[in-house]
N, C-alpha and C positions, 0 to 999 in steps of 0.2 A: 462426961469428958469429951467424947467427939460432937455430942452438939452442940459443946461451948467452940470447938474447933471450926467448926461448921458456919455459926457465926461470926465467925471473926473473920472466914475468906469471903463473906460475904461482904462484911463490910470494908476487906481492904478493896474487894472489886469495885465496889460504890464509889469508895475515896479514887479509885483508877482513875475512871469512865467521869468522875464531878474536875478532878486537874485535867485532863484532856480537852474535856470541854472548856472548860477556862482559858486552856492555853489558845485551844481555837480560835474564842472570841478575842482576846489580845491581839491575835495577828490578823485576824481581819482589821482592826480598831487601827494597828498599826500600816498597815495597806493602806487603809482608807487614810489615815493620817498622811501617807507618803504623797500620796496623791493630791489631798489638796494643798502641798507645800508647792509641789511642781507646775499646778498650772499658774501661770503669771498672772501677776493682779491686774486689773483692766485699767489700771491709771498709772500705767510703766510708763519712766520717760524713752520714748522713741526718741527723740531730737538725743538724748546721749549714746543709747544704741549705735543711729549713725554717725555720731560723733566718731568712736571708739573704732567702728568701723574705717570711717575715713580715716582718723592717724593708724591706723595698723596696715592699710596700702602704702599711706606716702612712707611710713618707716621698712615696708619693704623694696618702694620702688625711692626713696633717696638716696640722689647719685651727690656723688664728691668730684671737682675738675680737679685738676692737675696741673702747671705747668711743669713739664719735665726737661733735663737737659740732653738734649741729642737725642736716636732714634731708639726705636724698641730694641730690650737685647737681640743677639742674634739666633735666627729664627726661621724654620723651613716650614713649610703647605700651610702659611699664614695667607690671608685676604686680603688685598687691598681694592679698595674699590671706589669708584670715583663718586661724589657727594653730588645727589639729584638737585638739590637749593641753594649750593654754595660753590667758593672755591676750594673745595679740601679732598681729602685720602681720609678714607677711615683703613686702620686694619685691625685685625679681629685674628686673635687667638694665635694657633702655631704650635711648632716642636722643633725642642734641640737634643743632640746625641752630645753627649760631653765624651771626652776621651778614656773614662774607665767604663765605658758602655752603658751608663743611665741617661734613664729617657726623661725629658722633661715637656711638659705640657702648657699651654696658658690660655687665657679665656679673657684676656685685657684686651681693652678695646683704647685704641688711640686715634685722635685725630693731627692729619699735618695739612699744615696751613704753608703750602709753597712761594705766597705771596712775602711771607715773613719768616720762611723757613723755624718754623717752628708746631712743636712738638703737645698736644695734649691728653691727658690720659682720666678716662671717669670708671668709674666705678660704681655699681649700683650692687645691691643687697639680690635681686633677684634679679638673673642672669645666666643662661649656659655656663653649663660644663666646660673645663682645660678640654680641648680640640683639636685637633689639624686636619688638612684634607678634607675640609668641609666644602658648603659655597653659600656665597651670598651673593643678593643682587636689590637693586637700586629703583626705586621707587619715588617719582615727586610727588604722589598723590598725600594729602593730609599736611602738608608742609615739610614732607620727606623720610621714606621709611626702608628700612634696612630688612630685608627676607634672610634668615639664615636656616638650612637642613644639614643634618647630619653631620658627617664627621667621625673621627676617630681618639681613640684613647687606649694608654698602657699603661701597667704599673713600670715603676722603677727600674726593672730588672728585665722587662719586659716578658714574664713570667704568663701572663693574663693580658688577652688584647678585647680591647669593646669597639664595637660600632655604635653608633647614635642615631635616631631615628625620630627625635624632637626638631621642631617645628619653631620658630621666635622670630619675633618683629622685633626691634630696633627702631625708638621712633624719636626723630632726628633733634624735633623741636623740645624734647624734655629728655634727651639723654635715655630714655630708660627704658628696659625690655619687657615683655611682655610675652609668654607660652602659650604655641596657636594650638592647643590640642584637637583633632579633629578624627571623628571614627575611621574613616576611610583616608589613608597616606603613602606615600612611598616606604618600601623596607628599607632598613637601616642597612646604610651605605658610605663607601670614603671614595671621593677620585672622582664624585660625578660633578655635573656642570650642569648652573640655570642661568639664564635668560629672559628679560623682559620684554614682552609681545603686546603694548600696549597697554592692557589691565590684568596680564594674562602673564604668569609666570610659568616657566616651562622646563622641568627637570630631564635628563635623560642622562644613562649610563652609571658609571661609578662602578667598584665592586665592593665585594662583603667575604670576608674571610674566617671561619669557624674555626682555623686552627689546623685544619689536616689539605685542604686544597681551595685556593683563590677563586668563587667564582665571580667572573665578570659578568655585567648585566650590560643588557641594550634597550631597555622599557622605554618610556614616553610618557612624562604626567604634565599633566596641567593647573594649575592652583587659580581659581576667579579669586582678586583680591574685593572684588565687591560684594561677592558672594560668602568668601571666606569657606572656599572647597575644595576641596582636592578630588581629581578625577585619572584615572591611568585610559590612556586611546591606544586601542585595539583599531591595528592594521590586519587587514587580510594575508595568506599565506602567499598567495599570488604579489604581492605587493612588494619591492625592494625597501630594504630599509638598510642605516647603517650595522655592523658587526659587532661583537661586543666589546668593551673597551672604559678606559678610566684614562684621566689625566689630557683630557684634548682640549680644543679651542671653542669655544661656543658664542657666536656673536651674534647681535638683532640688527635688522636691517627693518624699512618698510614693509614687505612683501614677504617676511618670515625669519628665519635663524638659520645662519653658515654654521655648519660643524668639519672641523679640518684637524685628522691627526689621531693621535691616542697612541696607548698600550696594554695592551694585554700577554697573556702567558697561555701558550697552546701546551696542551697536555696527551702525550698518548702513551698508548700503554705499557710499561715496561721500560720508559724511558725515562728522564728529568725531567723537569719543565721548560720548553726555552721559552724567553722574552721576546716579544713580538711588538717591533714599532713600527705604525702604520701612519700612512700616506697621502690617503685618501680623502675626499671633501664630498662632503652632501648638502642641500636646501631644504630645510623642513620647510615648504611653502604654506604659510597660513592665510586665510578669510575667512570673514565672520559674513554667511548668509543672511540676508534681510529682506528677501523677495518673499512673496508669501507664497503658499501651495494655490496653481489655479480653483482644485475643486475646496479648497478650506479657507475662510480667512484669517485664520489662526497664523502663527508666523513658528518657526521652530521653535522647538524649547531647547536645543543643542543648535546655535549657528554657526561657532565655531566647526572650520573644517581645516584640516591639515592631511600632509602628504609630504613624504620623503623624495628627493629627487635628484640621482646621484650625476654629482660633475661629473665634466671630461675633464683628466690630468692634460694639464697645459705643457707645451715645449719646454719652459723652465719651472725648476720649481726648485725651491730648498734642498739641501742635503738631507738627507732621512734623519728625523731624530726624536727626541721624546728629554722630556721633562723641561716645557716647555709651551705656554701657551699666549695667545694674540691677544693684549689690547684694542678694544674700538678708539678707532680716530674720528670720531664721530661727522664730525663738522667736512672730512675728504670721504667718507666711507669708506675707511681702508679697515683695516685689520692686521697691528703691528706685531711683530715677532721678533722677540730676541732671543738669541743663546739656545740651550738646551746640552745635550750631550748623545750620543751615539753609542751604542756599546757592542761589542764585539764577545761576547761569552761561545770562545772556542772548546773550551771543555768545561769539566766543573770547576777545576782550579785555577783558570785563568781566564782572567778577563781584562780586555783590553777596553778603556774612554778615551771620546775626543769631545773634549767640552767646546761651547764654540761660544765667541762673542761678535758674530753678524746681525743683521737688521735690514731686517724684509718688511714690504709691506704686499696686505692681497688686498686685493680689490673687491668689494665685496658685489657687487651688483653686474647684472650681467651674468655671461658664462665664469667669470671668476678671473684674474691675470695674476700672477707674481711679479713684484718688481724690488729690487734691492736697492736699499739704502743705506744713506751714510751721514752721522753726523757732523756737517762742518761747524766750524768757529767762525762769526763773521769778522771782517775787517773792521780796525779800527777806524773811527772818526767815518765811516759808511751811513748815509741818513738812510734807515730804514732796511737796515741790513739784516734784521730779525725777522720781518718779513717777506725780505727776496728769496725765491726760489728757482733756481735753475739745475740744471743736467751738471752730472758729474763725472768726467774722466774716469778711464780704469785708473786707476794708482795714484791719482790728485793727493795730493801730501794733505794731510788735515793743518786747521790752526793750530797758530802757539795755544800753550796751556794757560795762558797767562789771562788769556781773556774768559770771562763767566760765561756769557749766553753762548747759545750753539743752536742753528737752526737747522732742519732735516732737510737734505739736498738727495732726490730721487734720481732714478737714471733708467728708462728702458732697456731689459733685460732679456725682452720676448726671446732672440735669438744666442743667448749668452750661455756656455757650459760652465758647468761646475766641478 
């Protein structure tokens, strides 16, 4: 009886070790089946491939126009920015606070057409996030291209706040965006300001806020749009540069970019925070080296050089204020200013604004001047009253309302208090 037992564990170990191995071979059999299911046959059609390919771009980059009636709803640290190839305003995105404390955000982009006053609005599948407090800037290279960084975002309740630190082109002639991802960028930021230096976009400033204290930044980067790079320029400690700050003027001239203005919030210890609006104007003087080194003939591989170089505050100048920055006048080189507000935060619970509605212009070349201006109404039946310019009286009564155009009448102010 135990060697009939005997045999029988024998032979269920056999029946084991003979299904094992079976199973084994199965699943290699099945491996190897797997395998030549997955490599593609050598007589694939390609030409459908990029078929398939190209309509899955255009159905992400198909935009829709619009003609809309009247301007975008109402909307604060939205972009407007004047069109490199045409006559138009593009704006781009924004935020409203409604009255039971929700925050609203938008990423629509509208063009207006001043010529015909009117209003147009596209929409593309791929495209930035709802924003504000970003910047863009203007490009005619390619038939005309739109730079957009960063920016801000909140939930509803404003519960959760995000900074953005994406990258997008905007390209004029098909409407539609396009994500510049690049290793090396600026940190994500709201409140800063770029400018175009030729081929040569130029970021500085802005802040970024995690939730427990606002820090401002005062960096420096440079984006080659031929290169498609982004680079931060490192100044020496010995070297003046501006202060940190968000929300200023940043304009391009020949010879570099004016910076005038800002706000920031000084912090010390044991105290609140106060708001800090500032005053002050700088030159980031740029040129691009092309001399070559005596002992190399090699020419730089960095020609770009830049340098900070702070104005003297002129005899006159503006009332102090913030929330508020200069349009270029391209065509006079001024650098136009309207409005803002001033605030007075005497303790925590009180604070006192004085919004303003004046119109300055700076000068931009040069040591820098301020001069104020005014917009009059020309006379009727006047040939060529739209392009007369002369000096303007203290207290000249402006035109009736009755008439549409309005031309900007200047006034030297050099010895004038405010």
């Amino acid at each position: 009886m135990g060697y009939d037992k005997k045999n029988t564990n024998k032979a269920a170990t056999k029946a084991a070790k003979k299904q094992k191995a079976e199973a084994k071979v199965a699943k290699k059999e099945k491996k190897k089946s797997k395998k030549t299911v997955d490599v593609a046959p050598e007589d694939e059609d390609l030409e459908a491939i990029l078929d398939k390919i190209k309509r899955e771009w255009e159905d992400a980059h198909k935009v829709t126009e619009e003609l809309v009636e009247g301007p975008p709803s109402r909307r604060a640290n939205a972009t407007l920015t004047p069109c490199p190839s045409g006559n138009y305003l593009w704006c781009i995105g924004g935020e409203f606070f409604s009255d039971d404390g929700k925050a609203y955000f938008y990423n629509d982009v509208y063009r207006y057409n001043p010529d015909k006053d009117e209003w147009r609005k596209f929409v593309s599948p791929t495209c930035p996030g709802p924003r504000s407090a970003h910047a863009v800037v203007a490009s005619p290279a390619g038939g005309g291209k739109l730079f957009l960084f960063g920016g801000e975002f909140s939930s509803l309740y404003q519960n959760t706040f995000h900074h953005y630190r994406d990258f997008w082109c905007f390209d004029i002639s098909t409407h539609s965006w396009d994500r510049l991802d690049t290793k090396i960028r600026p940190s994500a930021r709201s409140g800063h300001r770029m400018a175009m230096w030729k081929h040569y976009i130029v970021l500085f400033g802005g802040f970024y806020d995690p939730g427990f204290r606002t820090q401002y930044l005062n960096d420096t980067w440079v984006f080659d749009t031929q290169e498609y790079k982004w680079r931060q320029i490192e100044f020496k400690d010995t070297n003046r540069k501006p202060s940190t700050r968000s929300g200023f003027s940043f304009l391009s001239t020949p010879e570099g970019i004016v910076l005038h203005g800002g706000y920031c919030k000084e912090y010390t210890k044991g105290k609140r925070p106060v708001g800090v609006m500032l005053d002050d104007t700088w030159f980031l003087r740029m040129s691009i080296e092309t001399s070559q080194s005596p002992s190399s003939s090699k020419v730089s591989s960095d020609p770009l050089v830049l340098k900070w170089e702070k104005r003297k505050k002129p005899s006159f100048t503006p009332h102090i204020r913030s929330g508020c920055t200069m349009a270029l006048w391209a065509a006079k080189g001024i650098g136009v200013l309207f409005g803002g507000v001033t605030d007075d935060e005497r303790d925590e619970e009180s604070l006192e604004s004085v919004f303003w509605n004046d119109l300055y212009g700076y000068q931009l070349v040069g040591n820098g001047r301020w001069q104020s201006m005014t917009l009059k109404k020309p006379k009727k039946g006047v040939r060529g009253a739209k392009r007369k310019t002369s000096a303007v009286q203290q207290g000249e009564p402006e035109g009736s309302d009755e008439d549409d155009d309005a031309v900007i009448k200047t006034r030297d102010t050099k010895n004038t208090e405010v």
